[in-house]
Structures are given as structure tokens and as C-alpha cells.
N, C-alpha and C positions, 0 to 999 in steps of 0.2 A: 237401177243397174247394179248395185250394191258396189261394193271394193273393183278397182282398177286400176291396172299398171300404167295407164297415164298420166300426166302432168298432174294434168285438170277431169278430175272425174265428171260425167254426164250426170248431171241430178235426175232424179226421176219425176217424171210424172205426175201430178196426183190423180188423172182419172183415167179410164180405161183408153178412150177414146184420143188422150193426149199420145199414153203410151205407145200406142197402135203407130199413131202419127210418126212418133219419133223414128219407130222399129222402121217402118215402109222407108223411111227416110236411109237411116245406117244401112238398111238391105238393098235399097235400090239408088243410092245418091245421084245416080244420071237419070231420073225422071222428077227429081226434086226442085223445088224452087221457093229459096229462100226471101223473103218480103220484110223488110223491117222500116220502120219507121224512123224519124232523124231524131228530133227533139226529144229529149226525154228520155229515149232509148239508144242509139249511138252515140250523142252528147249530153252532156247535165244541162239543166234546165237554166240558165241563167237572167238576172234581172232585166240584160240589153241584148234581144236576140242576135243583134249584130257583133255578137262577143261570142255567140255558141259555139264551138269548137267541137270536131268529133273528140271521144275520148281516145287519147295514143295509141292504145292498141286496136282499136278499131280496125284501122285499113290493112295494119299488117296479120289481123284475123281473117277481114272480110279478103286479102290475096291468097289467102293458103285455103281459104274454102272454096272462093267464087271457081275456082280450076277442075273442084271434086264434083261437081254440082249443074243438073242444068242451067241455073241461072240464080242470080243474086239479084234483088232489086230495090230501091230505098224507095218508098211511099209516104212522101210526107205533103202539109200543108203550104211548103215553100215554093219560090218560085226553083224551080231545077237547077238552072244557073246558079242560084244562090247556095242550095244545100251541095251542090259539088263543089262547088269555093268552100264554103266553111268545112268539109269533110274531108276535103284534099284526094278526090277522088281521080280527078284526071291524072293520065299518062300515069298511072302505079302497074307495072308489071303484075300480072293475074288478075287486074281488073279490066282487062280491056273488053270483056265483054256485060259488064256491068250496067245496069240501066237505074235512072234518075226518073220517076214519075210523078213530078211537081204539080204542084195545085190543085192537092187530090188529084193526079192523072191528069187533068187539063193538059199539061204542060209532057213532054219525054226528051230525056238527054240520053242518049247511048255514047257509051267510050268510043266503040269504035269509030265512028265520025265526029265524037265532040263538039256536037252541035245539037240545037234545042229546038225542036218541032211545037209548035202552040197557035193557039187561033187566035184571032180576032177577040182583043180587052173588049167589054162584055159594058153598054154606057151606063149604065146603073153603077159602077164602081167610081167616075169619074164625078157622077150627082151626088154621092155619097160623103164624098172626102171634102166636096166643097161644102156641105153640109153639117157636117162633124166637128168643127170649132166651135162653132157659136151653142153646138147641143151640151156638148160638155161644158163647155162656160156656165150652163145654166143649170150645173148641178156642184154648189159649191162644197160637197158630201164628195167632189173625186178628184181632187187636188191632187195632181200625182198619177193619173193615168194620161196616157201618149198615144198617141197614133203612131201605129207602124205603115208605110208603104209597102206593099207588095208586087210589085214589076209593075201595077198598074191593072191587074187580073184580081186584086182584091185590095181591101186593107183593113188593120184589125183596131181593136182598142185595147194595151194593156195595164190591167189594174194593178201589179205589182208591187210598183213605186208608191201609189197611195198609201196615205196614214192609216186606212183600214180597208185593206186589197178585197178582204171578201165580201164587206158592206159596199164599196165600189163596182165592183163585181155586179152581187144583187141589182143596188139600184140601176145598172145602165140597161142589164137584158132585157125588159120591157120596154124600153122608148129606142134602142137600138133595133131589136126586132120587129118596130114599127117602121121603122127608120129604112132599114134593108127592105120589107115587103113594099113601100112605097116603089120603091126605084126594080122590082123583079129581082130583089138576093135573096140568100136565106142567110139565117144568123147560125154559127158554130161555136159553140160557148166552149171552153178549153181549159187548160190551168192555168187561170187569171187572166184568161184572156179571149174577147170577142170578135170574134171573125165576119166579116161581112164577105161572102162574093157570089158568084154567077149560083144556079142551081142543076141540076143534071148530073153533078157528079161529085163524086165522094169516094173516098181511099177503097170501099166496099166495091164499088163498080169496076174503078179501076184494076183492084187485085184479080177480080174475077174474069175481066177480059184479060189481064194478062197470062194468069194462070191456062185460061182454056189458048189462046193463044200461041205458047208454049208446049202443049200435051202435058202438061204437068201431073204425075204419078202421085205425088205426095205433095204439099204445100206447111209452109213452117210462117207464123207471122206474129211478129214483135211489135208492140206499142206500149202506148203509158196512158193517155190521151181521151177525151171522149170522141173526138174526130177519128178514132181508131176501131170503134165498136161498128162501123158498118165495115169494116174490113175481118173482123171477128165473125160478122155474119155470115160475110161471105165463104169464111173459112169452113162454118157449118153448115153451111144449103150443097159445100162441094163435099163435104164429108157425107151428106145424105144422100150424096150421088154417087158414093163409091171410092171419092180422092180421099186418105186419109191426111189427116190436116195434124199440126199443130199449131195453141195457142199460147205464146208463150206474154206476163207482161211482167214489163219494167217497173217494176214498186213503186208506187205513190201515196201517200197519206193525204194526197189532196184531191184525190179520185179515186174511188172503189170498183167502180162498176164493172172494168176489166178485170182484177183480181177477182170477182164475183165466176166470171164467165171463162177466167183462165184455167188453163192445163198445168202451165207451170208458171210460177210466180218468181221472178230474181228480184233484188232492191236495187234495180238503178244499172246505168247504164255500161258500171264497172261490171259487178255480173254477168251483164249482156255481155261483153267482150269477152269475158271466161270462158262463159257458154259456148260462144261462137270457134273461140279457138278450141276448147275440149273435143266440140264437133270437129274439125278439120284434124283433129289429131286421131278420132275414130274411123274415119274414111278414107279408104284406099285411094 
């Protein structure tokens, strides 16, 4: 976009297709719909997820955009409930029409009613968790990895804390992904971290029912994540249909595969918030 009289200048692009995305986006902002993920990309990544916190500017971005825009909506792995608690999402003036699509979409919170739509916990999550002590006991290589509860719709294992997070890591994907397929889950491997829950659905599925959902003209969508590349796909099977998309991701040294596949690359989740505001500062 080169030099601008705003705050915060638009970075550009790096490929044609990103470009497009953005332009459809500043040209048409009321057919747009903005998608970002929590973790990683709205807040830093932290040791004890129950400490994530959006980063500050975040919600007073995501109010001065969500108003420009057909719709804003956070897609992450949490349970919904949870990522509008840690994100401070409720009752914020320009968020009221804001949506929460938890558990990979499993789960939806809309502002306007602030309340949480979700089915039936899934029993393979409940066999799993009673299962999960005694697996990790028997790898005395992961000293320092925990179990997270997830509303009871999933739960994960993180290797962080361990004396060597990515040899933890390693060793558990194979006997956790047995572990999952016994009981009907599928395993989501993450940054340092393994996800066990239902199957059927994923940030990809979700974004794409919400997008057509919506009528959505343009589509813009933020991650960090491996859990985030079928939300990426999704971005390009609607781009191949016509919607132009943006991909944008939030830097990680601990995952490539998004910067691989992205449009535009920021480091982290401060970035994101610049981004986010530079946008609302371009949009009528």
C-alpha cells in the first residue's frame, strides 16, 4: 500500500491473491467477514492457558472494526465461554454483534444473547481423561506435561512445562493418537500441545459454514496454529469459488507451515492488534 497518512500503515501483501483479498475487503467492508483465532493470535501464547489474556488492544480494535464490517468472529479450540472470559468480549459497546465459535465451531456464543449453543459432550472425551494419568505416568521422558480440561467437549496434554517440551511432545503423539482413536477422537497436535476430541469438525468447516452463512464477499482469517490450516483451506477452496480471501498469520518459530501458506505474515499477536486497528482506521 506504500506510505499513508494513518496511524498505522496497512502492510502489504506478499501475493497476488492476499492483495486481492485485502482490496475486496477496503472496497466492500459490508460484505466482509473478519475470522481470527484466540491463542497465539489475539493473545500470547502462555505456559498456563488459564493465564491467556487477549492482548489490550485487542477489543478496543476488534469495536472500532466489528461496526465497519459484516461480521467479526473468533475461531478457536476453546470451549466459547472460556475464550470470551479470557478476551473480555462481553457487553463491549461495537461488539454486540460479535460471535464466539468454540471447539473448532462445536460450540457458538453470539453477543447479542450471551449465551452458548453446543451439543451433547461426545463419551469418548470422558474414557479418555480417566485414561490419561496412568498413560503419562508411564513415560517418565514427560515429567512436566498436564492435562488441560476442556468444558468436558475435549482435553488436551501440554508439553511446555517439561524439561524438554519438544522431546515430550514427540514421544506422546504416537500412543496419544492411539489413545484418541480407541475411544472415536482424533488427535490435534498444536504448539506443545495435544488435543484430543470429537471428529466432524474443525476451524476449516466451521469458517466455511459461517462465511457462506453470512453471504460473505470477502473473508480475512488469522491464526498461528496447526489447528488453523484447515481454516486456511478453507479460505482457498472460497477463494476458488470466487470469495476473495485473506491469509493472514501470527509469527511463530514453533510452527512454519502457516507462514508457508500465508498472504501476510505479522510476529505475534501485537502485530495482529496494529493490523486490526490500521484496518478500522481505513474503513469508512
Amino acid at each position: 500500500m506504500g506510505s499513508s497518512p494513518y496511524a498505522h500503515p496497512l502492510p502489504d501483501p506478499s501475493t497476488p491473491a492476499g492483495r486481492d483479498g485485502l482490496a475486496a475487503i477496503l472496497a466492500r467492508p459490508r460484505e466482509a467477514v473478519i475470522a481470527l483465532d484466540f491463542d497465539g493470535t489475539l493473545a500470547e501464547i502462555v505456559p498456563d492457558p488459564e493465564r491467556a489474556r487477549a492482548h489490550p488492544g485487542a477489543v478496543p480494535a476488534l469495536a472500532r472494526l466489528a461496526p465497519k464490517v459484516a461480521s467479526v468472529a473468533v475461531v478457536t479450540g476453546r470451549p466459547a465461554e472460556v475464550a470470551v472470559r479470557h478476551g473480555g468480549f462481553s457487553g463491549v459497546p461495537g461488539l454486540e454483534r460479535l460471535v464466539v465459535l468454540g471447539h473448532y465451531g462445536a460450540e457458538r456464543w453470539d453477543a447479542v444473547t450471551d449465551t452458548v449453543d453446543a451439543p451433547d459432550a461426545h463419551p469418548g472425551v470422558a474414557a479418555v481423561r480417566a485414561e490419561l494419568p496412568a498413560l503419562l505416568a508411564g513415560f517418565g521422558e514427560v515429567t512436566g506435561a498436564w492435562i488441560e480440561e476442556k468444558g468436558g467437549r475435549a482435553v488436551a496434554v501440554h508439553t511446555r512445562r517439561a524439561s524438554d517440551p519438544r522431546a515430550a511432545f514427540d514421544t506422546l503423539r504416537e500412543p496419544l493418537a492411539a489413545l484418541a482413536a480407541r475411544h472415536g477422537l482424533v488427535l490435534e497436535p498444536g504448539r506443545m500441545v495435544l488435543e484430543l476430541r470429537p471428529p466432524g469438525m474443525d476451524k476449516g468447516v466451521a469458517l466455511a459454514a459461517y462465511a457462506r452463512g453470512t453471504g460473505a464477499g470477502a473473508v480475512l482469517y488469522a491464526g498461528d496454529d496447526l489447528g488453523d490450516l484447515p481454516a486456511y483451506a478453507a479460505v482457498e477452496k472460497l477463494r476458488a469459488e470466487g470469495v476473495p480471501g485473506l491469509l493472514v498469520c501470527s509469527g511463530s518459530t514453533e510452527v512454519t507451515e502457516l507462514a508457508e501458506r500465508a498472504d501476510l505474515l505479522l510476529p505475534g499477536p501485537s502485530a495482529v492488534v496494529e493490523f486490526l486497528a490500521a484496518l478500522a482506521d481505513r474503513l469508512p
